[in-house]
C-alpha positions in Angstrom: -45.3 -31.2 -91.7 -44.2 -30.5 -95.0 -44.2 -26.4 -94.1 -42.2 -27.1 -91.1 -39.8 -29.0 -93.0 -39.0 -25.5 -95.7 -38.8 -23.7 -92.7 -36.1 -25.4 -90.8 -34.1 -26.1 -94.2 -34.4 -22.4 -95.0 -33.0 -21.3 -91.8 -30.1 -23.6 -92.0 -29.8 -22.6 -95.5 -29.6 -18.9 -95.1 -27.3 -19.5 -91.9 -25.0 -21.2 -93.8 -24.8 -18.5 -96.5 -24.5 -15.7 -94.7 -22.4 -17.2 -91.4 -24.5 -14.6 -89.5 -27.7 -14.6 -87.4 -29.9 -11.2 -86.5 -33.0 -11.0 -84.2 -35.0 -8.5 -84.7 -32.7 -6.9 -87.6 -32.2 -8.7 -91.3 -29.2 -7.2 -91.3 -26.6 -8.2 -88.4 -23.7 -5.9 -88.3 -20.8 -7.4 -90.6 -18.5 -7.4 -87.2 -21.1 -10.1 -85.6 -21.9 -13.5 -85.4 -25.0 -12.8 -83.9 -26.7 -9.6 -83.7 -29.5 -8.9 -81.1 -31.4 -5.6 -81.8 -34.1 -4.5 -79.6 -34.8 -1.1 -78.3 -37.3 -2.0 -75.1 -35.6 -5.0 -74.3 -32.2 -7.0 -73.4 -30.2 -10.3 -73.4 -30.5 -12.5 -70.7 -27.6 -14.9 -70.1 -28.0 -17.9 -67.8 -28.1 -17.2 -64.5 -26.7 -19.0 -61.6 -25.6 -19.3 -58.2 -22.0 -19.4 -56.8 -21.9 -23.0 -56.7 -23.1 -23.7 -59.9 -20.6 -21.9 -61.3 -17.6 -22.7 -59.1 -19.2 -26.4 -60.1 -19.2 -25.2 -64.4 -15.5 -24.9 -63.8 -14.3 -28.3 -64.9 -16.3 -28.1 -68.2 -16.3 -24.6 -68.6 -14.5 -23.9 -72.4 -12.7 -20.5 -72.7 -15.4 -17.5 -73.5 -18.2 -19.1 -71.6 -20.3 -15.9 -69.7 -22.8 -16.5 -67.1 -24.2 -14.5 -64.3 -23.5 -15.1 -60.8 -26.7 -14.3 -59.1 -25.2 -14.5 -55.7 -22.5 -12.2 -55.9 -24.6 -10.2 -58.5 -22.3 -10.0 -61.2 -20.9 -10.8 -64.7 -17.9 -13.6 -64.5 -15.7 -15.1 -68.0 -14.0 -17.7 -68.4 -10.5 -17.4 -69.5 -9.6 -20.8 -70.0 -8.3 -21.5 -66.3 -10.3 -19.4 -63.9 -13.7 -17.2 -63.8 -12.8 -13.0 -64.4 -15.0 -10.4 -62.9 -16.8 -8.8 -66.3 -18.7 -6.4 -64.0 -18.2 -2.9 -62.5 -15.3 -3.1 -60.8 -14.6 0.3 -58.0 -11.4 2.0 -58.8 -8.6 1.7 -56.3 -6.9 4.3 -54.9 -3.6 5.3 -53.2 -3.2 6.1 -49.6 -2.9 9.4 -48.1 -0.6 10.8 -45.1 -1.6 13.5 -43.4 -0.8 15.4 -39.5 3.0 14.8 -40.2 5.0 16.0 -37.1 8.1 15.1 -35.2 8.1 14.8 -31.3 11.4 15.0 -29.4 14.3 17.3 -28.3 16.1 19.0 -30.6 19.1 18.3 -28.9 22.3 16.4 -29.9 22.0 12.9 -29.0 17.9 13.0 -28.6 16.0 11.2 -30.4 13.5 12.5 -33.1 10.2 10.7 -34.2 8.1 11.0 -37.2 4.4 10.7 -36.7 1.7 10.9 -39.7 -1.8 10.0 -40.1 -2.2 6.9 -42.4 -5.3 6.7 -44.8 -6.2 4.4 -47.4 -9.9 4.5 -48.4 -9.8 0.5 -49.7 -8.8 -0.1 -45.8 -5.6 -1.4 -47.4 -2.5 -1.9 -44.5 0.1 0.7 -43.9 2.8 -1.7 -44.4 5.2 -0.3 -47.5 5.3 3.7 -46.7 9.1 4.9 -46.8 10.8 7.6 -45.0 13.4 10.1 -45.3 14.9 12.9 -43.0 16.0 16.3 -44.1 18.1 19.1 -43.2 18.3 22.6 -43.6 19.8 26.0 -42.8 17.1 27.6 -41.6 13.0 27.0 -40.9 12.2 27.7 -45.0 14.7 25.0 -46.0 17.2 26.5 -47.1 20.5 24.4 -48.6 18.1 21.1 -47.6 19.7 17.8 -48.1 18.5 14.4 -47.3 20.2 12.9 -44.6 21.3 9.2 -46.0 20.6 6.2 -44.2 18.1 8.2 -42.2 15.0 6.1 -43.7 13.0 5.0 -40.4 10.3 7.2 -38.5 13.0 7.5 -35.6 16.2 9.6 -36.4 18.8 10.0 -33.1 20.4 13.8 -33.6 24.2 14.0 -34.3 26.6 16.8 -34.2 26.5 17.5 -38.0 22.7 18.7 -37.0 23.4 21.1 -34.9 22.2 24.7 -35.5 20.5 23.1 -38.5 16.2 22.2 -38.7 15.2 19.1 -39.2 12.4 17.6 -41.9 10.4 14.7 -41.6 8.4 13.3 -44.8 6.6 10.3 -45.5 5.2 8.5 -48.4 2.6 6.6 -47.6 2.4 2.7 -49.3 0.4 -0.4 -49.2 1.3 -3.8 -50.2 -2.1 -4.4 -51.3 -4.2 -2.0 -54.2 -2.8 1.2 -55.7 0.4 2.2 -54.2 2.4 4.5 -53.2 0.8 8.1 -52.2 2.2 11.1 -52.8 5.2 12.0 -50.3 4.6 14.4 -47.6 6.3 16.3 -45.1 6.2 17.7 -41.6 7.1 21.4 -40.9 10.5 22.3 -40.3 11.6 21.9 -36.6 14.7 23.2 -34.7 16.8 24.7 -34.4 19.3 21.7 -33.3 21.4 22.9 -29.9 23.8 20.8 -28.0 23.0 17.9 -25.7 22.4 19.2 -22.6 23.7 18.2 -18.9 21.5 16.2 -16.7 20.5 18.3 -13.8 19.3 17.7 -9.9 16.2 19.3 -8.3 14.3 19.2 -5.1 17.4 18.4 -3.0 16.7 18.0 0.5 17.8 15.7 3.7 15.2 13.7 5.6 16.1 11.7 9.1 16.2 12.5 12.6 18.8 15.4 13.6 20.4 13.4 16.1 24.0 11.9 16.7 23.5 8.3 15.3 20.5 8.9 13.4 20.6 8.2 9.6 20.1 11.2 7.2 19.0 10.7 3.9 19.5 12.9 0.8 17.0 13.1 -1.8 17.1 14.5 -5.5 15.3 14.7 -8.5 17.0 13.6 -11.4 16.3 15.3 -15.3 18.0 14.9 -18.4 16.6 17.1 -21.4 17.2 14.3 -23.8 16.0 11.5 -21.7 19.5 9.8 -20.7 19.4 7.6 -17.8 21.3 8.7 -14.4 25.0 7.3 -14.4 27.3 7.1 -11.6 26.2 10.5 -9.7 28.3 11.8 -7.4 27.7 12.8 -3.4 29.2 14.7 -0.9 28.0 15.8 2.8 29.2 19.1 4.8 28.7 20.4 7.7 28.9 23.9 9.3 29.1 25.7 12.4 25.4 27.3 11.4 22.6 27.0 8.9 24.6 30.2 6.8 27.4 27.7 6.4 30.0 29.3 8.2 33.3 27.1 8.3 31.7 24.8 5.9 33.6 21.8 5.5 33.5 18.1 3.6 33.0 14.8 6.1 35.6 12.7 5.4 33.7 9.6 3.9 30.4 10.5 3.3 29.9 10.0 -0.7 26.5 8.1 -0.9 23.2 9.0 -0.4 23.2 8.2 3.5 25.3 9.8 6.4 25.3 8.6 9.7 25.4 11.5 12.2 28.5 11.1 14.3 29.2 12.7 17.9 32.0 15.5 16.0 28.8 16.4 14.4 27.1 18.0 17.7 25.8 21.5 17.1 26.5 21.6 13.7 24.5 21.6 10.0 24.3 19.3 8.0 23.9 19.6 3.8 24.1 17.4 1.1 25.4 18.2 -2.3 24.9 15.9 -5.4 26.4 16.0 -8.3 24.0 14.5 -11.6 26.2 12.4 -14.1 24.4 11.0 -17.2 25.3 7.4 -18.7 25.1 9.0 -22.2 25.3 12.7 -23.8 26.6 15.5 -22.0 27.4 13.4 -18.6 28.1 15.9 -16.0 25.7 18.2 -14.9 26.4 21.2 -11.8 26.7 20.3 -8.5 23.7 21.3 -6.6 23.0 21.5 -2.9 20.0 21.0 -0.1 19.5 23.5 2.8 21.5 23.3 6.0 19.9 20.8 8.4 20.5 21.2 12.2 21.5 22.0 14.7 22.8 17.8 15.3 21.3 17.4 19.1 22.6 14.4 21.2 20.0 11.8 22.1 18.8 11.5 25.7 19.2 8.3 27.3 17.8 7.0 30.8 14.0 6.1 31.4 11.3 7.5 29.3 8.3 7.0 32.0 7.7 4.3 34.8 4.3 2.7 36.1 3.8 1.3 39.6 0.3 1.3 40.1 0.4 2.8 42.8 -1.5 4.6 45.0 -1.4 8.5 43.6 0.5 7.6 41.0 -0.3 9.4 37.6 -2.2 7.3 35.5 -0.2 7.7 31.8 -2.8 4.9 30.4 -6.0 4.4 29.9 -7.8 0.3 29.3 -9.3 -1.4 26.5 -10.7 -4.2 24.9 -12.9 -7.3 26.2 -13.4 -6.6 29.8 -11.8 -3.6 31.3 -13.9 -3.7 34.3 -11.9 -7.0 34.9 -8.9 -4.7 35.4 -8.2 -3.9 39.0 -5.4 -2.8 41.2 -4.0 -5.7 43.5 -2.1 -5.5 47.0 -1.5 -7.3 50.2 -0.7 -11.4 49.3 -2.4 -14.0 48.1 -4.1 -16.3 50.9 -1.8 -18.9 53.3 -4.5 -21.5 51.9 -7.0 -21.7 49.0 -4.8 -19.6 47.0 -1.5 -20.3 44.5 1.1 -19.5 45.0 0.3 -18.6 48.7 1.6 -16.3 50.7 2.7 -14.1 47.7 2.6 -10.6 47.3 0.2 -9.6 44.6 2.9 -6.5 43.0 6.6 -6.6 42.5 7.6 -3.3 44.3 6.0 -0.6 45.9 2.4 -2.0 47.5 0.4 -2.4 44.3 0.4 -4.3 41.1 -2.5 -4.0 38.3 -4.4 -7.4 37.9 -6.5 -8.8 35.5 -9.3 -11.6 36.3 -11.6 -12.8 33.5 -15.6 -13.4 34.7 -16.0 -15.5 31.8 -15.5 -18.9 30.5 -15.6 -20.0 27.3 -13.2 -18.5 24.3 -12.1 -14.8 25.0 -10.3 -11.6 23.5 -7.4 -9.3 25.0 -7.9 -6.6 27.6 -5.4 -3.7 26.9 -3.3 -1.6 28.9 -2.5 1.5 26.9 -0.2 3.8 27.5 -0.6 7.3 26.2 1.3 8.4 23.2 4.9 9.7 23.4 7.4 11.5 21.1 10.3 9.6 21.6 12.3 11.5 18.8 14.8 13.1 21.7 15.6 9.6 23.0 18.2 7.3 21.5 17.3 5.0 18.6 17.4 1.7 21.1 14.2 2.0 23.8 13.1 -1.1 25.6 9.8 -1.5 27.4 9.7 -3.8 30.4 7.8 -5.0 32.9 7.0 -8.1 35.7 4.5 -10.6 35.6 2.8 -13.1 37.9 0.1 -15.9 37.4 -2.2 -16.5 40.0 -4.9 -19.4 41.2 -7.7 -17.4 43.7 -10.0 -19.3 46.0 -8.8 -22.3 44.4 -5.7 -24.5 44.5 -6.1 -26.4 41.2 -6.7 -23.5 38.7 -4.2 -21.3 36.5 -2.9 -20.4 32.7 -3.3 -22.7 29.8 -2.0 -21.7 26.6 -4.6 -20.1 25.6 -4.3 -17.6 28.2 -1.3 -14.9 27.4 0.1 -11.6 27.9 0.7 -9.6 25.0 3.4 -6.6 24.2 2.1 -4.7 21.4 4.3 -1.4 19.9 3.1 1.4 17.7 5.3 3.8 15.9 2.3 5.8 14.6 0.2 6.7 17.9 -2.0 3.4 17.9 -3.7 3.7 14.4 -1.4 0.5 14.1 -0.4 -2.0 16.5 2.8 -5.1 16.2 2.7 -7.7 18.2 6.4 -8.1 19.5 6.3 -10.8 22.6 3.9 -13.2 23.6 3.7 -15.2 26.8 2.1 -18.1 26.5 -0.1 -19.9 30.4 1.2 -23.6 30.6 4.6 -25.0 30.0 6.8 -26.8 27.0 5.1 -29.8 27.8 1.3 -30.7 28.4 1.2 -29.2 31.8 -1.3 -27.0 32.3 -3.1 -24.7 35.0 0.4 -23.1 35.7 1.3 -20.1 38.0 3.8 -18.2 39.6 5.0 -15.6 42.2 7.1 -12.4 41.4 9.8 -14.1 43.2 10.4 -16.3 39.9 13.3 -15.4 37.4 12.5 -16.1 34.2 12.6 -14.0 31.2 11.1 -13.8 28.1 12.4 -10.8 25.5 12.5 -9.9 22.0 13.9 -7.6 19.7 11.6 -5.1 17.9 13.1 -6.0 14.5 12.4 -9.5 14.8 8.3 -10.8 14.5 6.3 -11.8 17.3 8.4 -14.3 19.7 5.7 -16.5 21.9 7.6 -17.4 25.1 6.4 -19.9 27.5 7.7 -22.0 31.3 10.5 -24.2 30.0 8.9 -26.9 32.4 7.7 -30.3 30.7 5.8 -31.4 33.6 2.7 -33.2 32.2 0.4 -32.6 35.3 -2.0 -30.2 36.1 -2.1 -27.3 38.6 1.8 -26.6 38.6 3.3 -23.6 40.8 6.2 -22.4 38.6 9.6 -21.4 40.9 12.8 -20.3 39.8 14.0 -19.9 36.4 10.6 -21.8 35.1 8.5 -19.2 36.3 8.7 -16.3 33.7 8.4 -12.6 35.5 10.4 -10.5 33.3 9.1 -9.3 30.1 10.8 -7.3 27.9 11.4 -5.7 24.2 14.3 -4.1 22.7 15.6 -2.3 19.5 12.1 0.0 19.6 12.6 2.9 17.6 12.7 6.4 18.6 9.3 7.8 17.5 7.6 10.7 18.0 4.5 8.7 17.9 5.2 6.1 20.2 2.6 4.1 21.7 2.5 1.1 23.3 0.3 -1.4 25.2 0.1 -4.5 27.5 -2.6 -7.3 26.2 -3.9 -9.8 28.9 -6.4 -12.8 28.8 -7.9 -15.7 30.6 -10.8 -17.1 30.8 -11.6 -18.5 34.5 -12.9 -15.7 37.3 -10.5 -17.4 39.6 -7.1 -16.8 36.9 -5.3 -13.4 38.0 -2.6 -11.8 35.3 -1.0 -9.5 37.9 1.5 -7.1 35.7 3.9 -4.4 37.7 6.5 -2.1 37.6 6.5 -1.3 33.3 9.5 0.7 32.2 10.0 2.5 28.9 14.0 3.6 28.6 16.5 4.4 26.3 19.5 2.6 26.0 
């Protein structure tokens, strides 16, 4: 006890003499508190984890050094927050690189600068600064900086022209070592003057036929990317397609002409004149071929069906049933038929009939009439035909609503029908069973610019088993307005669904107006 006693007061003594302590060494270097001299090995500080130190904050006095074992370094404390003693990477500044300008060089275009930012700390390409030059020539002689140009975008003026253009870049970051070196984009140019907007591709398209519309078409350019303005039109005709006795139609100053009858036998061409809303505004007028001879629409019928008896057959059947199609003559029986006594066609000695051997829910059968070009007919054809409804063998049957007859037109030879008119069996009220003679003079029509119209008997008798007369009985079906195509198809859609219903349709007319 005693020997443990000189120890610890020698200790203390000698500390206190020499203010100094060495391990290892018995003499600590005069610059030291405490000197630690070891060859093999080293000191080891406390170590802790990231919490423990965030947590030593609050007592922490100003020179304390630990280890943070989590984020594996050295931190200090320098009296209000822990400092990073350890290896710490070296920041550097970013680079720019691939710098170009895209645009016209053209007065009024617009220029922009394009570079390839790189910062090798990933820092953001948010404080770079730009500048525009401009020179004599492609080396740069007599370049000056352009002031106030100091965005990546730089609109050409007329001070530019004939000159070349310089776009540089010096690359910053608001975060790390900033800014790069500055650096530039070959010389481009040289600068001309804006240039007028032009008009390609000029052409007329429409039907070459007095009261047909004619279009004229252009494409429109600008060098420096101005929008169209108020371009300017014009249309001509001639006495040929060289353009002899060329002269202006009064009036015609848009895109559309309507071909007038003082327009017969002549051409037609259609001159445009491209105006820019900015830059150099007018461009050269510029002109589509002749187009012509103008021909004056036929009028008058297009092609008739009777249904009768060596009659060419212009259509062919389709659909649900087409064996239910026959041709119908002679009347309908005194008795046991209705209407009786009526003649099963509306002229000549045959009508075309259709009787469904079904019951039960049903699709259309088609009448179709072969494809026509129309294009040397007016632009107003109407299809027509007449209609009867008929009870056979039986007194009490006839057409419900859901029986019909449909008028379908195509203006593409059938790959697509509209359905124009519809005539609807039973009446405006909850009649039902209904039918009619020829003799009737109803009508049901609608135009071809209009949707599908369903017509029906404007009788609102409730009962069942009604012959229709007079104006309730609808035999006249009809649609106008159809256009002049030179794929014109159309077709006749019937359904029932009783063996003892006839649909008896007659006399169809396609003419021009």
């Amino acid at each position: 006890m005693t020997k443990k006693i000189f120890v610890i007061t020698l200790i203390s003594t000698s500390t206190s003499f020499f203010s100094q302590v060495g391990i290892n060494t018995t003499t600590p270097h005069p610059s030291s508190v405490l000197d630690v001299t070891s060859d093999t090995k080293g000191l080891l500080i406390p170590r802790l984890t990231t919490t423990a130190v965030n947590d030593l904050s609050t007592a922490a006095n100003e020179g304390l050094i630990v280890f943070d074992k989590d984020k594996k370094t050295f931190f200090g404390w320098d009296g209000t927050k822990w400092q990073n003693l350890g290896y710490e990477e070296i920041n550097t500044v970013p680079t720019a690189t691939n710098v170009t300008i895209t645009g016209n060089y053209s007065t009024g275009s617009l220029l922009t600068g394009n570079y390839m930012f790189s910062d090798a700390q990933s820092n953001p390409d948010d404080a770079s600064t730009f500048i525009w030059k401009r020179a004599d020539n492609g080396s740069g002689t007599n370049t000056m900086i352009i002031p106030s140009a100091t965005t990546q975008n730089y609109t050409l003026v007329a001070a530019d022209q004939g000159k070349y253009l310089q776009f540089c870049v010096t690359p910053g970051s608001s975060v790390g070592a900033s800014p790069g070196s500055i650096k530039c984009s070959p010389w481009g140019g040289s600068v001309i003057a804006n240039q007028a907007p032009t008009a390609s591709s000029v052409n007329i398209t429409g039907n070459t036929a007095i009261g047909q519309i004619l279009t004229g078409t252009y494409t429109y350019s600008d060098a420096e990317g101005n929008a169209q303005g108020a371009s300017t039109f014009r249309w001509t005709h001639s006495d040929d397609s060289s353009g002899t006795n060329e002269s202006n139609i009064s009036g015609a100053n848009s895109t559309t002409y309507t071909i007038t009858a003082g327009d017969a036998g002549k051409y037609i061409k259609f001159y445009v004149t491209p105006v820019a809303s900015t830059g150099t505004t007018t461009g050269s007028e510029t002109g589509s071929p002749f187009k012509g001879p103008i021909i004056t629409l036929n009028s008058g019928t297009i092609f008739t069906q009777g249904f009768e008896t060596g009659e060419t057959a212009n259509y062919t059947t389709s659909g649900f049933s087409t064996s239910s199609l026959n041709f119908t003559s002679g009347n309908t029986a005194a008795s046991g038929d209705a209407p009786a006594s009526s003649p099963l066609f509306s002229t000549g000695a045959r009508g075309y009939g259709y009787s469904n051997p079904t019951t039960g829910t049903v699709t259309s059968t088609y009448v179709e009439f072969n494809t026509i070009d129309a294009s040397s007919y007016t632009n107003n054809i109407t299809l027509s035909f007449d209609v009867a409804a008929f009870s056979i063998g039986s007194t009490g049957n006839g057409m419900e609503s859901a029986d019909l007859v449909s008028v379908e037109i195509s203006t593409d030879g059938g790959s697509n029908y509209a359905t124009k008119l519809t005539l609807l069996g039973g009446n405006a009220g909850s009649g039902s069973n209904t039918r009619w003679a020829f003799s009737g003079t109803g009508t049901g029509t609608n135009d071809f610019a209009s949707s599908n119209l369903n017509v029906t008997s404007p009788s609102t008798s409730s009962t069942s088993g009604i012959t229709l007369t007079g104006a309730q009985a609808i035999t006249k079906l009809s649609v106008t307005g159809i256009p002049n195509s030179s794929q014109l198809r159309v077709r006749i859609g019937l359904r029932n669904n009783a063996s003892s219903e006839l649909w008896v349709i007659d006399n169809v007319k396609l003419q021009a107006q």
